[in-house]
N, C-alpha and C positions, 0 to 999 in steps of 0.2 A: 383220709387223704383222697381216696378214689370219689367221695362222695362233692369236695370240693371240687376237683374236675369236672362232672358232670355238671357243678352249677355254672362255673367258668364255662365253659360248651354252650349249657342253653343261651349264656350271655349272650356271649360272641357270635353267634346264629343268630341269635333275633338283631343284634344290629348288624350283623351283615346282611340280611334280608331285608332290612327295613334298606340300608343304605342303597341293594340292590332296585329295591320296589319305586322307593319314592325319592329319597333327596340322596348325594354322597356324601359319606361321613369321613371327617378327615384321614388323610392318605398315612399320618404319623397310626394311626389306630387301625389301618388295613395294616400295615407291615406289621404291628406288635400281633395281632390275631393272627397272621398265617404263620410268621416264623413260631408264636406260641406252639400252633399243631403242628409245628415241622420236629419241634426239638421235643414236643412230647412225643409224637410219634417215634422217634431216634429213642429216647429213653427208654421206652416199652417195648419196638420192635427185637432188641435185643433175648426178652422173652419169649419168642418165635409165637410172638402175637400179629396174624396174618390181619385183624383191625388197624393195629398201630401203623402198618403199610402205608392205611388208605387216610391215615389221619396227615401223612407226611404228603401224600397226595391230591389230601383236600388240602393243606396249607400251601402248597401251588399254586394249586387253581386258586385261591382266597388271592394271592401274592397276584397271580396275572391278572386279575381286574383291576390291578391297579394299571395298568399297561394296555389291556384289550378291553370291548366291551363283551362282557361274556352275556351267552343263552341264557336268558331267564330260567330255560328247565336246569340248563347246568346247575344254576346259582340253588335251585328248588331242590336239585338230588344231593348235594353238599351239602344243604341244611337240613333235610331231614336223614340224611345219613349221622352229621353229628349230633343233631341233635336227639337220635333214638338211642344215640351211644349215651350221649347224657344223663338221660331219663333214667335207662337204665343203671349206670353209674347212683343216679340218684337215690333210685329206692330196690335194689336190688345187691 
């Protein structure tokens, strides 16, 4: 299960970077990706998993670009935060 997660992770990072980088990806696909990390992070935070915090607080920030135009480094420290969670997840 943890291994599906991190594939799910790198997904949803590479298109939110690509969407951030170069075109937007539909706004129905930005809410399914942040509340994704909102309500995994709730599931796991329970384990006084102080990661799962930030997973609930990178699906914020993923949520408010739908509304603001966020910092490019913002968009670059969210994606290599989830996505080193990922990786990890992946092969570890």
């Amino acid at each position: 299960m943890l291994k599906l997660f991190g594939a799910i992770d790198l997904i949803f990072i590479l298109l939110f970077l690509i969407s951030m980088l170069f075109s937007p990806i539909s706004s129905i696909f930005i809410w399914i990706m942040g509340l994704y990390f909102i309500i995994k992070g709730i599931i796991f935070v329970s384990k006084e998993d102080i990661a799962s915090f930030f997973d609930i607080v990178s699906g914020a920030i993923i949520l408010s670009s739908l509304f603001f135009s966020l910092p490019l480094i913002l968009a670059i420290l969210v994606a290599v935060y989830i996505g080193q969670k990922g990786i990890y997840s992946l092969f570890f």
